[in-house]
Residue frames as qw, qx, qy, qz and C-alpha x, y, z in Angstrom:
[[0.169, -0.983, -0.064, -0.029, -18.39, -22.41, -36.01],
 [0.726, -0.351, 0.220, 0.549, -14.54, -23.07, -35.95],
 [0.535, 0.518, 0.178, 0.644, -13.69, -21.02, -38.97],
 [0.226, -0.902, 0.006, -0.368, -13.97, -17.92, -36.59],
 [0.512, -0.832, 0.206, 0.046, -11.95, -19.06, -34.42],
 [0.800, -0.056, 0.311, 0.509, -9.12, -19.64, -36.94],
 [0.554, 0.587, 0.217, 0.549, -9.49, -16.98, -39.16],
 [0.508, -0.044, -0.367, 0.778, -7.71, -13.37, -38.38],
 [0.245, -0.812, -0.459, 0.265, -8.79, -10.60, -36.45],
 [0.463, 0.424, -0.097, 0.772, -7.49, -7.20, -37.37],
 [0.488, -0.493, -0.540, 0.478, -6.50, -5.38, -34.82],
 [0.061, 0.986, 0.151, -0.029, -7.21, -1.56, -33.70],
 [0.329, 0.839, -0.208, 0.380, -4.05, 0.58, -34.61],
 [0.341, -0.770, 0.348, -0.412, -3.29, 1.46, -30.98],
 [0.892, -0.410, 0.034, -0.188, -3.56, -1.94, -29.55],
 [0.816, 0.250, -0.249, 0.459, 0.03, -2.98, -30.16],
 [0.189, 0.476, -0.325, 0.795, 1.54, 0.26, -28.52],
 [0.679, -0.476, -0.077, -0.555, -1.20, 0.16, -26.02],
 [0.946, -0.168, -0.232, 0.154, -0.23, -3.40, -24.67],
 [0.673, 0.270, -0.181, 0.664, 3.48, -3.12, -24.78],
 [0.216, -0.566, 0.178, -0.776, 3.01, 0.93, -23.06],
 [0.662, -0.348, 0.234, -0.621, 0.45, -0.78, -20.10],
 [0.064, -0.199, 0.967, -0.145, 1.03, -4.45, -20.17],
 [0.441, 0.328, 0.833, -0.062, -2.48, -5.02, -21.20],
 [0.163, -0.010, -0.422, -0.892, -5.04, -4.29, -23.95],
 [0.460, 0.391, 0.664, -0.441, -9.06, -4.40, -23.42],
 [0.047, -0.017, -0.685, -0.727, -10.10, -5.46, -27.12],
 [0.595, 0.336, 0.148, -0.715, -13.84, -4.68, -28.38],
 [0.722, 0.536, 0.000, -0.437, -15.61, -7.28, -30.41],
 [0.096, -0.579, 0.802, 0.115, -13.03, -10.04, -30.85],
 [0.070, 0.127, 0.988, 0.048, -15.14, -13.21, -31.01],
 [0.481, -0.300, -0.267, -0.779, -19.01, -13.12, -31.54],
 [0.494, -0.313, 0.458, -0.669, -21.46, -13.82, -29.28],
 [0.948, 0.018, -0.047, -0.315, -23.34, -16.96, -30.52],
 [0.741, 0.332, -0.558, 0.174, -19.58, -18.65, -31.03],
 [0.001, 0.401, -0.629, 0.666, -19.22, -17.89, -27.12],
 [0.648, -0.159, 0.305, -0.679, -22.21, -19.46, -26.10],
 [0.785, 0.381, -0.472, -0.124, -21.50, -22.26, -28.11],
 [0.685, 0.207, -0.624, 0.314, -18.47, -23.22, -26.79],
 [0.368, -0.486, 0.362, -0.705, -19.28, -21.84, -23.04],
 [0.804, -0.213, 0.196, -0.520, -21.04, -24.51, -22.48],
 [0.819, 0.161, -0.486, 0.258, -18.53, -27.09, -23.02],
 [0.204, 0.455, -0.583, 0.642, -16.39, -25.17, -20.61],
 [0.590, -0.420, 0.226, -0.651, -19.29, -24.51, -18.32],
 [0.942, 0.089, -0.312, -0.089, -20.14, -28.87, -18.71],
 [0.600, 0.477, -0.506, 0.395, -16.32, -29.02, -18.00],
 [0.031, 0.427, -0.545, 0.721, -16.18, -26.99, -14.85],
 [0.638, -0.316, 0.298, -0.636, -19.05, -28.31, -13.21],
 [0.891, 0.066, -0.449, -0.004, -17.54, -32.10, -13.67],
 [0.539, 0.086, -0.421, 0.725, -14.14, -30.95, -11.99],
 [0.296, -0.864, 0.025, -0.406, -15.68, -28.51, -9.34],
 [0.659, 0.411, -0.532, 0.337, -13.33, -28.25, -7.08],
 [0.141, 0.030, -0.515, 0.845, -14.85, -26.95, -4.48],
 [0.468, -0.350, -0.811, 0.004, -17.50, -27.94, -2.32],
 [0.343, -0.483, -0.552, 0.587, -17.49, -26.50, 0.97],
 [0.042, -0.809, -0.585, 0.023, -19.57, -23.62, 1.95],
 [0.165, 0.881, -0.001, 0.444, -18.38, -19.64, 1.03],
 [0.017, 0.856, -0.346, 0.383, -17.27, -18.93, 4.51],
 [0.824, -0.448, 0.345, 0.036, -15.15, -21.98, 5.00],
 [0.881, 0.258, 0.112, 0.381, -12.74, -20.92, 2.31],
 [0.541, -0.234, 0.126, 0.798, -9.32, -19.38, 2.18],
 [0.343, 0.741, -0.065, -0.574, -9.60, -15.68, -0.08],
 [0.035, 0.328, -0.760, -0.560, -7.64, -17.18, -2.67],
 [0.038, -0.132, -0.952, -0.274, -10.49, -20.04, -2.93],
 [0.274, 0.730, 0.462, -0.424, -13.64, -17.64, -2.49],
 [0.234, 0.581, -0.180, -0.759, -12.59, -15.56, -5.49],
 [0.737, 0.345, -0.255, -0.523, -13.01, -18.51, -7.99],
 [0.862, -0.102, 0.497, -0.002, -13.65, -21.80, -8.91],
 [0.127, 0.683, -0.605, -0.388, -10.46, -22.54, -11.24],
 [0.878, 0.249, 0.407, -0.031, -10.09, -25.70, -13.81],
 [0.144, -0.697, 0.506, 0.487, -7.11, -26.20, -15.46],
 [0.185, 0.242, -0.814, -0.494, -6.20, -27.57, -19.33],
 [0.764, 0.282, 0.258, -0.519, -10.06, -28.69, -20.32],
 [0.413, 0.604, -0.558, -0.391, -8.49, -28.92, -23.70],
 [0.084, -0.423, 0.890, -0.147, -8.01, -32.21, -22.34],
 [0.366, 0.219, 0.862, -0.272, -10.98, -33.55, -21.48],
 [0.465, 0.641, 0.408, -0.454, -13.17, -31.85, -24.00],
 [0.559, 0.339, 0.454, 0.605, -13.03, -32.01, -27.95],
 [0.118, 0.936, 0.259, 0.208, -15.38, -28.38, -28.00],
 [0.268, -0.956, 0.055, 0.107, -13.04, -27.18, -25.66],
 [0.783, -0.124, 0.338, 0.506, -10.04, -28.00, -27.31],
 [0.355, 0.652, 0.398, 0.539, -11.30, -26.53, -30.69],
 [0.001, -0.986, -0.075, -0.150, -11.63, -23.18, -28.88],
 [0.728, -0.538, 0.141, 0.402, -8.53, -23.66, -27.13],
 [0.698, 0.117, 0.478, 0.520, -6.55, -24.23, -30.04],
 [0.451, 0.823, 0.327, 0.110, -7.90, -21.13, -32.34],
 [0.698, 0.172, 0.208, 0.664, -5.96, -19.47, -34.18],
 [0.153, 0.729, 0.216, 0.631, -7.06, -16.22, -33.96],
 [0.398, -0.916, -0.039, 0.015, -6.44, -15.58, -30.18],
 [0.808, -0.201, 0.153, 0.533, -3.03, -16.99, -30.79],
 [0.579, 0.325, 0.152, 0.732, -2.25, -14.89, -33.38],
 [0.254, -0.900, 0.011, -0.355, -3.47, -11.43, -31.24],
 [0.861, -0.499, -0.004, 0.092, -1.40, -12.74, -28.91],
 [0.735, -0.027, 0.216, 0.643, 1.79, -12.92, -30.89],
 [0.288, 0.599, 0.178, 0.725, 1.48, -9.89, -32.60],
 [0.438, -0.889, -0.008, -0.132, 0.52, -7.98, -29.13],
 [0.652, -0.698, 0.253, 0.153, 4.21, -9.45, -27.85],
 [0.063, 0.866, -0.435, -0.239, 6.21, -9.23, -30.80],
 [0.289, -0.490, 0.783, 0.253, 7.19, -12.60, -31.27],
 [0.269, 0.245, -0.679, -0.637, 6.64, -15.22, -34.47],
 [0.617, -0.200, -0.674, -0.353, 4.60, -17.58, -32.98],
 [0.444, -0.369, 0.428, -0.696, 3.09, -18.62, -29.37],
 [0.214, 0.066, -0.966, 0.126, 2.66, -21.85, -27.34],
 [0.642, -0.571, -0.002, -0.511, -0.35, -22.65, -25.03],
 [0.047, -0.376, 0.692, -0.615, 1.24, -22.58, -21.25],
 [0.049, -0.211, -0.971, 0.096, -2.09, -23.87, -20.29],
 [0.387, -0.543, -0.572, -0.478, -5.85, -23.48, -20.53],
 [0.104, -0.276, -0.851, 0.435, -8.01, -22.54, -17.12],
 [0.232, -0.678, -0.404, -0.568, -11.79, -21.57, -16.82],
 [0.081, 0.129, -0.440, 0.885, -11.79, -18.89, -13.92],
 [0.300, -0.504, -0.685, -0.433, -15.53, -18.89, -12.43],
 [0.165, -0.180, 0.343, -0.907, -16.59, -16.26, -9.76],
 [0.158, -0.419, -0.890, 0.084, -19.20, -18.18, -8.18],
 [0.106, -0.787, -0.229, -0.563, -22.40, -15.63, -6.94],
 [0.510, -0.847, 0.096, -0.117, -21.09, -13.81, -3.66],
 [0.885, 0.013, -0.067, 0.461, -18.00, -15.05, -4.29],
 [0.439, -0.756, -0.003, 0.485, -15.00, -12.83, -2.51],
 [0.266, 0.898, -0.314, -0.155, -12.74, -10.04, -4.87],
 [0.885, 0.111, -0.010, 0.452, -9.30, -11.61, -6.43],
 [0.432, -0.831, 0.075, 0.342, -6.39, -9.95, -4.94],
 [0.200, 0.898, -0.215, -0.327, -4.00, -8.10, -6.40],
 [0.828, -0.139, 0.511, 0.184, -1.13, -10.54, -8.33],
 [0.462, 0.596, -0.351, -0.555, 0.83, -10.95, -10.95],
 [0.971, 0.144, -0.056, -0.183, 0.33, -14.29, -13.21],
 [0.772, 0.454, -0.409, 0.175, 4.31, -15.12, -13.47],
 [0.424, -0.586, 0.584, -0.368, 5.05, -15.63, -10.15],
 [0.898, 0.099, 0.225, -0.364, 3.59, -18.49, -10.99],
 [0.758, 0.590, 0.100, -0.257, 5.51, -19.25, -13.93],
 [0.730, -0.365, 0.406, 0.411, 9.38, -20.99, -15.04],
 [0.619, 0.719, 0.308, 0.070, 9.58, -19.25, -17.44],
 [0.692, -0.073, 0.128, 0.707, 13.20, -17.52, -19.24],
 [0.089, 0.131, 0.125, 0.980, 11.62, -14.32, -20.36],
 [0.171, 0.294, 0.446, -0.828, 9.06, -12.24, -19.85],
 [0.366, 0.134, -0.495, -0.777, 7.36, -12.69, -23.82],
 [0.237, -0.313, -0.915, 0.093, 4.00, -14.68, -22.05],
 [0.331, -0.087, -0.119, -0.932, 0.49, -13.39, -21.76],
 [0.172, 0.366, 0.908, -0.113, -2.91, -14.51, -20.97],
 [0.345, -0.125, -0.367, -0.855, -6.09, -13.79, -22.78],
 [0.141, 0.327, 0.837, -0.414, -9.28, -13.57, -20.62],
 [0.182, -0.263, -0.737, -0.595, -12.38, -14.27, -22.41],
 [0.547, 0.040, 0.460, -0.699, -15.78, -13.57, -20.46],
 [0.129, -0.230, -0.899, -0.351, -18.63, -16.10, -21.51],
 [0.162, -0.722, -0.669, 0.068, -21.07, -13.44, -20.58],
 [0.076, 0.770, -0.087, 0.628, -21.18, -9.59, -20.37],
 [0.652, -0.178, -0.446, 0.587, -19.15, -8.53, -17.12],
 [0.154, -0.890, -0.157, -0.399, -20.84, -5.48, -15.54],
 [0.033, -0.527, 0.531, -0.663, -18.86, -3.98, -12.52],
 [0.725, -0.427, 0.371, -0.394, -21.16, -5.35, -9.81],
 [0.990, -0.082, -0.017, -0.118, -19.84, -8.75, -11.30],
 [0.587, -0.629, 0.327, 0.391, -15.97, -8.36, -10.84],
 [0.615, 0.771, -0.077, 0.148, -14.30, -7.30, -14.26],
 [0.745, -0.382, -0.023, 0.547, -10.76, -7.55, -14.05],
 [0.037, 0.991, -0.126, 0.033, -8.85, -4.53, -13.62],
 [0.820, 0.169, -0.129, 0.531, -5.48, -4.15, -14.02],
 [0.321, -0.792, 0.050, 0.516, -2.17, -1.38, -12.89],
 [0.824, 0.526, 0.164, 0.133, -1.16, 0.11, -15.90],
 [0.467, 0.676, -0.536, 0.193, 2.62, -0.17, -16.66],
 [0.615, -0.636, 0.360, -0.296, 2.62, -2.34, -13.70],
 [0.879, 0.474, -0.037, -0.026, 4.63, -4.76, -15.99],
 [0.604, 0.653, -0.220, 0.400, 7.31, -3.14, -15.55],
 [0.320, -0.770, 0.308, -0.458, 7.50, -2.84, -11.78],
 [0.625, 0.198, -0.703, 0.277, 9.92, -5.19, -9.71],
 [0.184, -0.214, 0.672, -0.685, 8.25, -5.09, -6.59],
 [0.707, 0.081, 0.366, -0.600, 5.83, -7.69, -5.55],
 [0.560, 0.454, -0.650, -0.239, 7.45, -10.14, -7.91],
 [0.322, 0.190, -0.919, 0.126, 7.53, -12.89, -4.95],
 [0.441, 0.024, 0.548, -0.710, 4.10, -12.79, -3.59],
 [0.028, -0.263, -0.958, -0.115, 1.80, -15.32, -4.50],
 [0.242, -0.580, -0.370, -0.684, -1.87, -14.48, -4.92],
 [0.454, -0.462, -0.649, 0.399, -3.18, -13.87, -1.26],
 [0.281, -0.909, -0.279, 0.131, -4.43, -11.15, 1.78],
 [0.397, -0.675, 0.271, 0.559, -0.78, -9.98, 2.07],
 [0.526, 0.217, 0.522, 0.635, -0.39, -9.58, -2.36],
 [0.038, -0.740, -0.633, -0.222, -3.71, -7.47, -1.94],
 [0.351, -0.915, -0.077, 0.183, -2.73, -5.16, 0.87],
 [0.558, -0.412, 0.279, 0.664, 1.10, -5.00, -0.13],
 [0.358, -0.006, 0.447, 0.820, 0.61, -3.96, -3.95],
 [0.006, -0.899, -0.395, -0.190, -2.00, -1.85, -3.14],
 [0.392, -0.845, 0.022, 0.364, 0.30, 0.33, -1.36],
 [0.474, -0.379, 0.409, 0.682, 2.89, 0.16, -4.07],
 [0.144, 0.410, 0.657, 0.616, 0.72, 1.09, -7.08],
 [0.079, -0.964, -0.253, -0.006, -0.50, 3.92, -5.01],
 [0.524, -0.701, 0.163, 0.456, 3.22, 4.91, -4.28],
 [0.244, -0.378, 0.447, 0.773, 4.01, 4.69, -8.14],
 [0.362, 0.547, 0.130, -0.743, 1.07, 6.40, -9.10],
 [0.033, 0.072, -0.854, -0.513, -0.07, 3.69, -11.68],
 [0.536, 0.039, -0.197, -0.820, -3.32, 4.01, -12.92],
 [0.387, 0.146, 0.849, -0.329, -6.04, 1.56, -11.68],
 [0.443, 0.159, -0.325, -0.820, -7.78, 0.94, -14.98],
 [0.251, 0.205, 0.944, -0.055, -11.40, -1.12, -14.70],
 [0.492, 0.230, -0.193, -0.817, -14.19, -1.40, -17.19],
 [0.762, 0.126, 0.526, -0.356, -16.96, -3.69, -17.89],
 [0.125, -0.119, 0.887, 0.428, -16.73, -6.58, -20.75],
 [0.726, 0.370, 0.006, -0.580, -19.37, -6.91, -23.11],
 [0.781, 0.038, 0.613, 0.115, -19.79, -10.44, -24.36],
 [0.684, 0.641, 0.244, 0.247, -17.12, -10.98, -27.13],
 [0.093, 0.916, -0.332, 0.207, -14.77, -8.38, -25.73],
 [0.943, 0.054, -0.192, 0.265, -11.25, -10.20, -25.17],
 [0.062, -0.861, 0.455, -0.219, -8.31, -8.40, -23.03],
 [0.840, 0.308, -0.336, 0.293, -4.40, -9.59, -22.65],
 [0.377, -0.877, 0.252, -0.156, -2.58, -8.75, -20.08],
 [0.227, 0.780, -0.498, 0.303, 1.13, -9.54, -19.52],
 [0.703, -0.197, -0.648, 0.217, 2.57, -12.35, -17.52],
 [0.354, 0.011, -0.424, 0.834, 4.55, -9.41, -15.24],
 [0.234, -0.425, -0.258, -0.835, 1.03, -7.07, -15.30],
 [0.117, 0.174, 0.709, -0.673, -0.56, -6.59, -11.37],
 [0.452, -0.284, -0.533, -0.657, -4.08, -7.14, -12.30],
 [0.229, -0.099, 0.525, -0.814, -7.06, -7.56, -9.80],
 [0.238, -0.361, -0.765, -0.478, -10.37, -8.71, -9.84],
 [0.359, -0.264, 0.331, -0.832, -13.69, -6.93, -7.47],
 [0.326, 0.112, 0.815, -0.465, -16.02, -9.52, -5.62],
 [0.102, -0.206, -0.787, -0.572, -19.47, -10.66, -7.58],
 [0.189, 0.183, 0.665, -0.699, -22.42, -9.27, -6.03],
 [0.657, -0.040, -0.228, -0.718, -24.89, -10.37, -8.42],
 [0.810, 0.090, 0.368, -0.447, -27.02, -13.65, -8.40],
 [0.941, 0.317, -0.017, -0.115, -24.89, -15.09, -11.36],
 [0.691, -0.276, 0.373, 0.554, -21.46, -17.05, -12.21],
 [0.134, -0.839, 0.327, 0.413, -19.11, -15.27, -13.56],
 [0.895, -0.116, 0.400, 0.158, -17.77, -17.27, -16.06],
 [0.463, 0.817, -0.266, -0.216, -14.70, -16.98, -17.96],
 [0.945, 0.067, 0.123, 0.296, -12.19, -19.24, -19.90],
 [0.202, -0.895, 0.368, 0.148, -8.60, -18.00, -19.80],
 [0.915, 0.302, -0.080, 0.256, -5.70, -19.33, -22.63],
 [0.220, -0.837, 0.406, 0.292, -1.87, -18.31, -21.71],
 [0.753, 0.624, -0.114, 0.176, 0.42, -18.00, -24.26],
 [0.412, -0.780, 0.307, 0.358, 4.13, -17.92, -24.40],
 [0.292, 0.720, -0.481, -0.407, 6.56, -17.39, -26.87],
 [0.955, 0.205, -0.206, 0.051, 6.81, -20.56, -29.54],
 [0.890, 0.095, -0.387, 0.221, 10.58, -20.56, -27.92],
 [0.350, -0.723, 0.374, -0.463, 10.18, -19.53, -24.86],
 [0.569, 0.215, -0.777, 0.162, 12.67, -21.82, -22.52],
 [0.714, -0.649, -0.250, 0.075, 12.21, -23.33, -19.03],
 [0.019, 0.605, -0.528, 0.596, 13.92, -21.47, -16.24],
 [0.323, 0.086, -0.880, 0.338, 14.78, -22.89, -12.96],
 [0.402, -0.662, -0.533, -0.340, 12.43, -22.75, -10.47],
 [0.055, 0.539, -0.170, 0.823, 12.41, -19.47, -8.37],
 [0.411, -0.225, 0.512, -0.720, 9.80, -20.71, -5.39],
 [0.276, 0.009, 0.945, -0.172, 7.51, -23.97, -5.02],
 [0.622, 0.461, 0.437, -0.458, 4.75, -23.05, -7.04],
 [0.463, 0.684, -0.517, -0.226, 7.23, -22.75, -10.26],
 [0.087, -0.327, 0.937, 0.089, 8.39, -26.29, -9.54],
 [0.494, 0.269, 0.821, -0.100, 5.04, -27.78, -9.32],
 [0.582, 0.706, 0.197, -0.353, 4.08, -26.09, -12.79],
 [0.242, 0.475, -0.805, -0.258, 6.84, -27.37, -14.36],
 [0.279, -0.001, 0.958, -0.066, 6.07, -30.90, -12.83],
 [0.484, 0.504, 0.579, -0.419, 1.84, -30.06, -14.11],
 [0.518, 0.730, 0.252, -0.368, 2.12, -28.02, -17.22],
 [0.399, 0.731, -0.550, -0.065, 5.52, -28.61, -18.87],
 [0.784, -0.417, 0.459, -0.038, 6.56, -32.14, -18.04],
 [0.872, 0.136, 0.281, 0.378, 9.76, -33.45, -19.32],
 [0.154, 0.931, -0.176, 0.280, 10.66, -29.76, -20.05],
 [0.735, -0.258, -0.232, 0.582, 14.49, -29.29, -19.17],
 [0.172, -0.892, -0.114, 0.402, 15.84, -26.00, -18.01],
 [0.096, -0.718, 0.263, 0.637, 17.37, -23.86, -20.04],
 [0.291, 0.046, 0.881, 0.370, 15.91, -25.98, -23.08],
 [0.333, -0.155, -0.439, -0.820, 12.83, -24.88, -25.59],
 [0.442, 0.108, 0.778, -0.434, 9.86, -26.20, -23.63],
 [0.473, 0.284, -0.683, -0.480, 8.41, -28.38, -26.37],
 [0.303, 0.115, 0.934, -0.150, 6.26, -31.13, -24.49],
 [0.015, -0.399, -0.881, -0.253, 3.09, -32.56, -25.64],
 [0.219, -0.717, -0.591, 0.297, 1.06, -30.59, -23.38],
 [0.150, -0.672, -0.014, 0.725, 2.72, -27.20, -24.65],
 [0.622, 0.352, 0.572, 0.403, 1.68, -27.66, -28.33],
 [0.118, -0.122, 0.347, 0.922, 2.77, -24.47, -30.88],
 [0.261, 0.712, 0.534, -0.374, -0.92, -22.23, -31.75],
 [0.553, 0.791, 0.259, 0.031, 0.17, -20.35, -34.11],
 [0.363, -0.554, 0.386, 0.643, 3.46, -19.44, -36.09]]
């Protein structure tokens, strides 16, 4: 089943302006089902080796009710490598951000457990040492994603806003950039995922997720890209240091970030 995930996708007209305009894009029909079920179930296999979390719904923090998280499979799994690796999100990727080729920042499977608690508001590059801004993630469902099960929503052009840049995910990200994305009247834009539908979203992009109130897991596998020479920046707050130390080791600052772990997808 790998030739699908190498060969190219053509994208819809819009979807380039679209991104770039909103900081994300909600593609239709990007992967096929059966190749998602396939490799799901590595991931699934994956996450339920490395659960990370044990304890009982309402003895956890919000950040650790909204999902069980698993970082760089790629590692442990060959299936999940192969999907990791494909070439065909990589290259949506680049061509959504303009640039010649794209790294993988790291792998994580995102898993919304049932009853599990909404993901506050956030953007992903808080997170992130990164020197520019040309860095994206592509979230994959591994199942259709009706509303009652928490689709992620996003703020569109919220990319471009410079407030709320130093909050970490949390109660006080949730409640603060709600109030500012009502103050600069940026569209709240959520829709279910049909299995196979694939959406990007901007490192800088305020994005959300709504609580799971069915009976099933959520599961989805999440690749971030960043430009093929995108460089390390200093670190800005303590979670950017430990993701240098986790996902770019031996990276220097102001140097191509070119470890092992940050191997070139597609140029």
């Amino acid at each position: 089943m790998r030739p699908e995930l190498d060969t190219p996708h053509p994208l819809p007209a819009a979807a380039v302006g679209d991104y770039r305009a909103n900081g994300f894009v909600h593609l239709r029909g990007v992967l096929a089902p059966e190749t998602l079920e396939r490799y799901g179930r590595d991931v699934t296999a994956g996450v339920r080796d490395q659960n990370p979390l044990e304890r009982p719904m309402e003895g956890r923090t919000t950040y650790e009710k909204a999902f069980l998280q698993v970082m760089n499979l790629w590692r442990e799994r060959e299936a999940v490598r192969a999907f990791v690796f494909g070439r065909r999100l990589a290259r949506i990727a680049a061509e959504l951000m303009g640039v010649a080729g794209v790294r993988l920042y790291h792998d994580q499977a995102l898993y919304k457990e049932p009853g599990g608690g909404h993901t506050p508001w956030h953007a992903d590059q808080y997170y992130w040492p990164l020197a520019t801004d040309r860095c994206c993630t592509a979230w994959v469902p591994l199942q259709d994603v009706p509303f009652e099960m928490g689709p992620l929503a996003f703020a569109a052009g919220s990319h471009r806003l410079e407030v709320g840049r130093d909050l970490p995910i949390s109660d006080e990200s949730e409640a603060e950039m709600a109030r500012q994305l009502e103050r600069a009247a940026l569209p709240h834009v959520e829709e279910p995922f049909s299995l196979g539908d694939v959406s990007f979203h901007a490192g800088w992009t305020f994005h959300r997720a709504g609580p799971n109130r069915t009976g099933r897991m959520r599961a989805v596998m999440t690749i971030i890209y960043m430009d093929a020479s995108m460089r390390l920046a200093a670190p800005k707050n303590a979670n950017q240091q430990i993701d240098w130390d986790t996902w770019c080791p031996g990276a220097v600052v102001g140097e191509p970030i070119a470890t092992p772990l940050n191997p070139i997808l597609y140029l």
